[in-house]
PyMOL Python script that loads the backbone (N, CA, C, O; Angstrom):
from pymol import cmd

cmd.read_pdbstr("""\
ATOM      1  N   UNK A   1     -21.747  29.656  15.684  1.00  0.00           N
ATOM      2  CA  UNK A   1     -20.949  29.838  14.480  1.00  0.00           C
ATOM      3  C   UNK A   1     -20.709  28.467  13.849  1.00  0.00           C
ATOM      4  O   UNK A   1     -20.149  27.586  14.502  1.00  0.00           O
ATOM      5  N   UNK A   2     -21.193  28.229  12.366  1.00  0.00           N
ATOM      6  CA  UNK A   2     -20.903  27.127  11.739  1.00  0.00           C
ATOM      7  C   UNK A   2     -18.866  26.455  11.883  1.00  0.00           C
ATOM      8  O   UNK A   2     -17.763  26.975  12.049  1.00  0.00           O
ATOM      9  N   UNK A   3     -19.374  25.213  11.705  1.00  0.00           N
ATOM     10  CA  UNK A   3     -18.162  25.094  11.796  1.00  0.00           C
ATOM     11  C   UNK A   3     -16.980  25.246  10.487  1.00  0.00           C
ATOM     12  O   UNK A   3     -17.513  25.107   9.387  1.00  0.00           O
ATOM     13  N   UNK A   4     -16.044  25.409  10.457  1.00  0.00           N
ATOM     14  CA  UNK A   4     -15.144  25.275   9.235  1.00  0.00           C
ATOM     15  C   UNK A   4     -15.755  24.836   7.699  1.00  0.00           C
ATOM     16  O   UNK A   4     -16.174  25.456   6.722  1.00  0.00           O
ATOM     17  N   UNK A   5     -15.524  23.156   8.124  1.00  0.00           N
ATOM     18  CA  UNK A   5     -15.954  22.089   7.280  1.00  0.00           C
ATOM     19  C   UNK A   5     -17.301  22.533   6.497  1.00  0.00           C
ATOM     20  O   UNK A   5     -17.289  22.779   5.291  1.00  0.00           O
ATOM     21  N   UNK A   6     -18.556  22.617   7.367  1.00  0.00           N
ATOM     22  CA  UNK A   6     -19.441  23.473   7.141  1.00  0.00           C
ATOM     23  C   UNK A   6     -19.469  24.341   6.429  1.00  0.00           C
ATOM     24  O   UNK A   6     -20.214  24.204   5.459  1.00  0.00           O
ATOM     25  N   UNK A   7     -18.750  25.529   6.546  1.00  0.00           N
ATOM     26  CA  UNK A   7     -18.701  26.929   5.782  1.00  0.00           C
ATOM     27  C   UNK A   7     -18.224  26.395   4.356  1.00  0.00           C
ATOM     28  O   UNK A   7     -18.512  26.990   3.318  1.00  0.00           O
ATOM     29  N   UNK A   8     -17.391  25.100   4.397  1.00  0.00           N
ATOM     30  CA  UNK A   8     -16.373  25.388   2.925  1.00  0.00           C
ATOM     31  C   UNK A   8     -17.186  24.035   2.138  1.00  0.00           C
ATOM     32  O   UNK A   8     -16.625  23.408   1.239  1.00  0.00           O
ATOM     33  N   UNK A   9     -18.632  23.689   2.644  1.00  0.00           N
ATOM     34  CA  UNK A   9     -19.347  22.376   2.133  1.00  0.00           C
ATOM     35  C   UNK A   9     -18.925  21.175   2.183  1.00  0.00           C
ATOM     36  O   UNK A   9     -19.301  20.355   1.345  1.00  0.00           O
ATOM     37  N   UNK A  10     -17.832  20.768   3.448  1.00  0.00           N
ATOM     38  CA  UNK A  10     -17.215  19.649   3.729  1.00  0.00           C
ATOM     39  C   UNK A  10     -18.342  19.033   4.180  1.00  0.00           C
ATOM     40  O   UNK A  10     -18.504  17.946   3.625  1.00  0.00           O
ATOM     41  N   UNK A  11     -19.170  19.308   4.964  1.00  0.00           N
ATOM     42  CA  UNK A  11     -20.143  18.530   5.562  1.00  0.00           C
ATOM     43  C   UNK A  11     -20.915  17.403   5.481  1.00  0.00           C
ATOM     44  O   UNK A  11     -21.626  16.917   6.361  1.00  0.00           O
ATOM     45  N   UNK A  12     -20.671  16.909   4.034  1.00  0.00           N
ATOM     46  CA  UNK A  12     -21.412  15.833   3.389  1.00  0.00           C
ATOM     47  C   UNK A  12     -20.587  15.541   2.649  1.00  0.00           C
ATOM     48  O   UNK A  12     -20.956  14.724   1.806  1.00  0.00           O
ATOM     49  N   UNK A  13     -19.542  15.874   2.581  1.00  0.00           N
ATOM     50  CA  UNK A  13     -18.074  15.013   1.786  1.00  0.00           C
ATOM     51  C   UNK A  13     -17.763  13.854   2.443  1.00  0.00           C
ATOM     52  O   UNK A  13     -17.926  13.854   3.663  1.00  0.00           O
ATOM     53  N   UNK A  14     -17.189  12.476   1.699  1.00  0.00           N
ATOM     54  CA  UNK A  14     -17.294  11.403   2.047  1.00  0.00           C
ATOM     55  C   UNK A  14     -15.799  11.680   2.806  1.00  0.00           C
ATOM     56  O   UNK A  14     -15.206  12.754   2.709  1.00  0.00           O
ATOM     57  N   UNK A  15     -15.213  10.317   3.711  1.00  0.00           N
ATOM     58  CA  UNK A  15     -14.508  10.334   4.317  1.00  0.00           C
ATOM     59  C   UNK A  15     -13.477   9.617   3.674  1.00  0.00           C
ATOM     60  O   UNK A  15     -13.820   8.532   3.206  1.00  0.00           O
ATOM     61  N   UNK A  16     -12.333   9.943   3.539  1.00  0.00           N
ATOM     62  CA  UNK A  16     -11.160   9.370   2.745  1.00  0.00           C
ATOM     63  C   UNK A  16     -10.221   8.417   3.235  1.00  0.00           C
ATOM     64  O   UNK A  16      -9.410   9.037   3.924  1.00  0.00           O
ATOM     65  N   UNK A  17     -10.007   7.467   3.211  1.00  0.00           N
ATOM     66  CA  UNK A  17      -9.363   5.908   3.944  1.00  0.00           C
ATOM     67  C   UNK A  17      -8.152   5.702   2.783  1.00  0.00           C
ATOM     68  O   UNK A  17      -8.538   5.097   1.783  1.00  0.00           O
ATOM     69  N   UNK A  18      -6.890   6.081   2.785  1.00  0.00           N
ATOM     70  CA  UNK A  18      -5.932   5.661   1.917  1.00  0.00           C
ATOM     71  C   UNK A  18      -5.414   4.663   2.705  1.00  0.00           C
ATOM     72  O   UNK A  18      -5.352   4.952   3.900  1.00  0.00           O
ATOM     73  N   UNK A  19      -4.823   3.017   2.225  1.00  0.00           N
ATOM     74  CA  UNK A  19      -3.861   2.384   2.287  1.00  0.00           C
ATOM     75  C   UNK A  19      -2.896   2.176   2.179  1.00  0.00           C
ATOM     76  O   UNK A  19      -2.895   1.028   1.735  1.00  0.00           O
ATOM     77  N   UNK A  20      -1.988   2.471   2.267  1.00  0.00           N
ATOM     78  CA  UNK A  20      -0.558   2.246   1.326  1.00  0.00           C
ATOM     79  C   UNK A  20       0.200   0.586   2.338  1.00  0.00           C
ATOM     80  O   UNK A  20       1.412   0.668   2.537  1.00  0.00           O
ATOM     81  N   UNK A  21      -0.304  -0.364   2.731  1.00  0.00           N
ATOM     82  CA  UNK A  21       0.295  -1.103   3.659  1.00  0.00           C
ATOM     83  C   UNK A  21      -0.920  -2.522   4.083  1.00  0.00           C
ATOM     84  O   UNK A  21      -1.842  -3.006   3.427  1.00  0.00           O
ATOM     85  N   UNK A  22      -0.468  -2.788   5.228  1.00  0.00           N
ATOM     86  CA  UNK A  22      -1.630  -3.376   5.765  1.00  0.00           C
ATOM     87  C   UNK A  22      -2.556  -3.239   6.623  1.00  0.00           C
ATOM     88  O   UNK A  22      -1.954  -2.942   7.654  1.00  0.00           O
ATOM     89  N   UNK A  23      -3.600  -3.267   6.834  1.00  0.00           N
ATOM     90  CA  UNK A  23      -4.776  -3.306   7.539  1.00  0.00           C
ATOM     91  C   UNK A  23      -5.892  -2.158   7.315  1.00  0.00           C
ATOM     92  O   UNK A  23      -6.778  -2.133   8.170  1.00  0.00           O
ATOM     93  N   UNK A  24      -5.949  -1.393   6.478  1.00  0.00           N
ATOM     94  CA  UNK A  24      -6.634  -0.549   6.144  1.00  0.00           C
ATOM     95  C   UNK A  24      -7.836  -0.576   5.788  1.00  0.00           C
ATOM     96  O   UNK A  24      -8.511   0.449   5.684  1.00  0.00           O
ATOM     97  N   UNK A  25      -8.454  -2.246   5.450  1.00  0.00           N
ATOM     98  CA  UNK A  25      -9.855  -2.699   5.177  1.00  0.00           C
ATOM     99  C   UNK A  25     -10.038  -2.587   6.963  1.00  0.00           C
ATOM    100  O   UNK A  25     -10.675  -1.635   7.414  1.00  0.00           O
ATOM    101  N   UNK A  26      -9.680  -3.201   7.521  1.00  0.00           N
ATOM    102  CA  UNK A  26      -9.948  -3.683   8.890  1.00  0.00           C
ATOM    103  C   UNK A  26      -9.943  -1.761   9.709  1.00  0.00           C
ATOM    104  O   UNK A  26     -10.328  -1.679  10.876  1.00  0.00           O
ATOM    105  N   UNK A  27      -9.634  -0.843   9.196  1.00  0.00           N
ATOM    106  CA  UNK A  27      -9.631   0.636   9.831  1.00  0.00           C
ATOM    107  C   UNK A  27     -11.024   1.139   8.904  1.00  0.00           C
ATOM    108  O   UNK A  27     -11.773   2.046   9.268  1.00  0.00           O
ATOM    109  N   UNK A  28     -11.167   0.439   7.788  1.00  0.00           N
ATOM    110  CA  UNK A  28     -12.483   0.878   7.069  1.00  0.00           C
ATOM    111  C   UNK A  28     -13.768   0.342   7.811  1.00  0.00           C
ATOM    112  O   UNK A  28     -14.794   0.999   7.986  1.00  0.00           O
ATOM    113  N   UNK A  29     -13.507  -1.211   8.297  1.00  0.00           N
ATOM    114  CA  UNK A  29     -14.434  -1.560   8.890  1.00  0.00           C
ATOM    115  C   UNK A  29     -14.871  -1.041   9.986  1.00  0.00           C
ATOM    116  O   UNK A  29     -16.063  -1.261  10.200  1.00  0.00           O
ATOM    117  N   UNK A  30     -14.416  -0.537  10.618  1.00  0.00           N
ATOM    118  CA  UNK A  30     -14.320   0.086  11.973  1.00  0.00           C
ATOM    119  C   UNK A  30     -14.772   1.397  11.781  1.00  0.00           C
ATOM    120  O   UNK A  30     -15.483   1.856  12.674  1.00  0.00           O
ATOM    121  N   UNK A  31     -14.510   2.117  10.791  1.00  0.00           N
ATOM    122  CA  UNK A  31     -15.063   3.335  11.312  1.00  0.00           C
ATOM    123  C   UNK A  31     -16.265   3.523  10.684  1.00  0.00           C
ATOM    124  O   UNK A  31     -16.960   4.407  11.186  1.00  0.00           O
ATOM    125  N   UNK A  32     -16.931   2.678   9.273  1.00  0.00           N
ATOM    126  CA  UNK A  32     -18.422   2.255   8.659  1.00  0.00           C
ATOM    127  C   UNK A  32     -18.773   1.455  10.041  1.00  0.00           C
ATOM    128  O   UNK A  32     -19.679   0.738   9.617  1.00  0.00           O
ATOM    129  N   UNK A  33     -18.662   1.181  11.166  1.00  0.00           N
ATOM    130  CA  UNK A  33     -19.227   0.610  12.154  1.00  0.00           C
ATOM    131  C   UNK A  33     -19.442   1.414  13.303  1.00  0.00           C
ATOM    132  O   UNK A  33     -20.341   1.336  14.140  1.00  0.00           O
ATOM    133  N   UNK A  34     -18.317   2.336  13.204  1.00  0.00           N
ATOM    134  CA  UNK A  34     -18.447   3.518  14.086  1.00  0.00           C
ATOM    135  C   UNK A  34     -19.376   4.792  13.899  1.00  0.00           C
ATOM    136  O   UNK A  34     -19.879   5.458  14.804  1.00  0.00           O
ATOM    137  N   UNK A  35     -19.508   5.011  12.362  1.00  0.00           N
ATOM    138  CA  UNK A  35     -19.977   6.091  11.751  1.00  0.00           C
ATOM    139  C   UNK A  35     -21.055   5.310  10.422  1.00  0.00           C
ATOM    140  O   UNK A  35     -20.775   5.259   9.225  1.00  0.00           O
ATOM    141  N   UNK A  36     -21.925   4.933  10.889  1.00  0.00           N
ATOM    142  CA  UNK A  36     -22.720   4.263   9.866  1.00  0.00           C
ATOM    143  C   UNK A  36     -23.078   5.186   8.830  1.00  0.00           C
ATOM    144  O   UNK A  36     -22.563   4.988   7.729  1.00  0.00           O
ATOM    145  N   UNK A  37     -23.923   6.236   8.976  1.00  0.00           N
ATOM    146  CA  UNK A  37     -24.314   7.123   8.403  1.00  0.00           C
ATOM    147  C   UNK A  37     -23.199   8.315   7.624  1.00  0.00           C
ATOM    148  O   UNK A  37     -23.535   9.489   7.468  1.00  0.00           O
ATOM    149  N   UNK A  38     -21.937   7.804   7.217  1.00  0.00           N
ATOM    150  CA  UNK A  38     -20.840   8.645   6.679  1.00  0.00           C
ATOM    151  C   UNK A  38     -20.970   8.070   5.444  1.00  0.00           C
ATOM    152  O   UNK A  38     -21.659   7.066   5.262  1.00  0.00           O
ATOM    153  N   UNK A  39     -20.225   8.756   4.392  1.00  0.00           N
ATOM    154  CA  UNK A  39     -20.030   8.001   3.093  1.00  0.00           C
ATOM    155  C   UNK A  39     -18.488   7.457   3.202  1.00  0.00           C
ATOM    156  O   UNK A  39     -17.979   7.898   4.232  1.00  0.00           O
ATOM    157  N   UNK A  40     -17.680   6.714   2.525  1.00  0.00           N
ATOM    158  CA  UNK A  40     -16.334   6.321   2.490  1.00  0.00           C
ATOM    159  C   UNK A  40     -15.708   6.320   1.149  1.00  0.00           C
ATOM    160  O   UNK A  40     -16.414   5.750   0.318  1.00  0.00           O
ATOM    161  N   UNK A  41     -14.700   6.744   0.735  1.00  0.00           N
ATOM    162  CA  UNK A  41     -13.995   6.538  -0.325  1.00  0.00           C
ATOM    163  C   UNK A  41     -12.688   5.598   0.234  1.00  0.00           C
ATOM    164  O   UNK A  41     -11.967   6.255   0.985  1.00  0.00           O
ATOM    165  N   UNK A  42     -12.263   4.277   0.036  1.00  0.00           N
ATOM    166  CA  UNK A  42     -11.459   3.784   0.272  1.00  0.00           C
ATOM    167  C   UNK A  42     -10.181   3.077  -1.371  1.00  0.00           C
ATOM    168  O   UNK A  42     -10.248   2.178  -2.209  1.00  0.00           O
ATOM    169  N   UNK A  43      -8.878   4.544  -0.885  1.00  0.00           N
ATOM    170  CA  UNK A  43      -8.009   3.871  -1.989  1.00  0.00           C
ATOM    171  C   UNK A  43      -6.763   2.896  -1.133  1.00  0.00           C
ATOM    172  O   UNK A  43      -6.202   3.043  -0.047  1.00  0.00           O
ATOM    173  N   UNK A  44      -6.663   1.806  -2.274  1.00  0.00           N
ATOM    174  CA  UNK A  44      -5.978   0.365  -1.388  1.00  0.00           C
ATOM    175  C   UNK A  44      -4.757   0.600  -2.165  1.00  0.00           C
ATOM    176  O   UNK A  44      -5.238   0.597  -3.298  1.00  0.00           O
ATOM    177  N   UNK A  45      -3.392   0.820  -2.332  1.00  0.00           N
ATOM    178  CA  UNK A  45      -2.742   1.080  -2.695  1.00  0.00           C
ATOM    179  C   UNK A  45      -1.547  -0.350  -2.826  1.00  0.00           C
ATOM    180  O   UNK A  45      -0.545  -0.092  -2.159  1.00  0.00           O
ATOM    181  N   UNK A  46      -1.470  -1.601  -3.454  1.00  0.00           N
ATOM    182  CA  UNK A  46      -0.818  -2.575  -3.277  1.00  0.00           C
ATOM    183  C   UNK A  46       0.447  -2.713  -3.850  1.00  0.00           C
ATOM    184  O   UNK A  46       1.230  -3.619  -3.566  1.00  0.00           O
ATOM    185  N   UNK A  47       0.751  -1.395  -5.039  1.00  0.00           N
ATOM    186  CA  UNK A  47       1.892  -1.960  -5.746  1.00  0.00           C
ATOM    187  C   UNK A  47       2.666  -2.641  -5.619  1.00  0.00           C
ATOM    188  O   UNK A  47       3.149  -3.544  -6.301  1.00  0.00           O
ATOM    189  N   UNK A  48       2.925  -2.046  -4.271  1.00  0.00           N
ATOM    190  CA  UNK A  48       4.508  -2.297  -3.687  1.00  0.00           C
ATOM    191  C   UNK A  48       4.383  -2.738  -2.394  1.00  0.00           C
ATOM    192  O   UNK A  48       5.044  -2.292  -1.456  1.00  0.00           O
ATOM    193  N   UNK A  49       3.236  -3.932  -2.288  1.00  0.00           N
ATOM    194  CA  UNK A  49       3.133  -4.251  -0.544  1.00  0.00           C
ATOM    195  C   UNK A  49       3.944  -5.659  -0.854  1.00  0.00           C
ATOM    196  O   UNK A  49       4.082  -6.354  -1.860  1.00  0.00           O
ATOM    197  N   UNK A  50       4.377  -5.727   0.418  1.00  0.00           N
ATOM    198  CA  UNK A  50       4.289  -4.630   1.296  1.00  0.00           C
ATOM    199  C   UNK A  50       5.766  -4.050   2.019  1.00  0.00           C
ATOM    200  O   UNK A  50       5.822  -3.540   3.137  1.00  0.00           O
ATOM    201  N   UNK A  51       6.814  -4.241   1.188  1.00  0.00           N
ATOM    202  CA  UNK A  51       7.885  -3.681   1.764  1.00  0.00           C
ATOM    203  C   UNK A  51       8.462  -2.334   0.783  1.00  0.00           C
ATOM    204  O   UNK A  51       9.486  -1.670   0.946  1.00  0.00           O
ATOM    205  N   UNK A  52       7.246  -2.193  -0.436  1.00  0.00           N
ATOM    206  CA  UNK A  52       8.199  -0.885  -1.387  1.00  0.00           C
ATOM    207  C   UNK A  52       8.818  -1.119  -1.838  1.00  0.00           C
ATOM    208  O   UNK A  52       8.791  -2.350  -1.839  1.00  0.00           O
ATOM    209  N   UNK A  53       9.875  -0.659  -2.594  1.00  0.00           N
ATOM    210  CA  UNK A  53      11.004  -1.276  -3.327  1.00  0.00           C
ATOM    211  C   UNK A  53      12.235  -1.608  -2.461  1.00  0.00           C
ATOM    212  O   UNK A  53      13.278  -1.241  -3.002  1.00  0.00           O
ATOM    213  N   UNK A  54      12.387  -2.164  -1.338  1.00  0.00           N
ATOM    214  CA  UNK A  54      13.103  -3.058  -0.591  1.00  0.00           C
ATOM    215  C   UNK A  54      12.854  -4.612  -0.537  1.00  0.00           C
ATOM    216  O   UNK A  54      11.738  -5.131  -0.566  1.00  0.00           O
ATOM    217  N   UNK A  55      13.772  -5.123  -0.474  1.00  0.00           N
ATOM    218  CA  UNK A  55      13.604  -6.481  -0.763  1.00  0.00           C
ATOM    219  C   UNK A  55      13.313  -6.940   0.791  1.00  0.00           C
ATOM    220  O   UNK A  55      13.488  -6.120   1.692  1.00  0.00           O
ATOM    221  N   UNK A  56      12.903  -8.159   1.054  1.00  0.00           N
ATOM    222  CA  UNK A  56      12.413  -8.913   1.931  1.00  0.00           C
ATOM    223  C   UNK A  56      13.325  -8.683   3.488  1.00  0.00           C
ATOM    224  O   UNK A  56      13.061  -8.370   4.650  1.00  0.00           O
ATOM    225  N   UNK A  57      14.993  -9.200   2.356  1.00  0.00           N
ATOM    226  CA  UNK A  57      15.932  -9.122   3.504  1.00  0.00           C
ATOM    227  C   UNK A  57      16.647  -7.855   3.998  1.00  0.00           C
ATOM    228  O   UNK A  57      17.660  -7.661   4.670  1.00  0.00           O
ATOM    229  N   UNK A  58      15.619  -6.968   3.335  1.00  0.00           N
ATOM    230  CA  UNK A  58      16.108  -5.456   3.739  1.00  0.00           C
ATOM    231  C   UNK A  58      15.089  -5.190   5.087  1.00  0.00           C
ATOM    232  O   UNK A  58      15.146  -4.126   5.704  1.00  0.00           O
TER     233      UNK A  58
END
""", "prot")
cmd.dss("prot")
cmd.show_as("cartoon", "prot")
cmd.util.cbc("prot")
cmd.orient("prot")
């Protein structure tokens, strides 16, 4: 029996890497090293790096 992903044409959908923080290039690298043959969509999200709308001494 196919799997899920499969049935609903996930199968060749790229893999989605959101950032909102730090190190998320370095989790991209790793898994394009792990999974060569995947596609990647990587969104880096910096607005607010890296504490959000808290200040430093919060």
């Amino acid at each position: 029996m196919p799997s899920s992903a499969a049935q609903h044409g996930a199968a060749h959908a790229p893999i989605g890497v959101f950032d909102s923080g730090v190190g998320g290039l370095t989790v991209l690298r790793a898994l394009v090293a792990a999974l060569p043959h995947e596609d990647f969509i990587y969104l880096g999200d910096t607005a607010r790096l890296p504490y959000g709308t808290k200040s430093a001494a919060s």
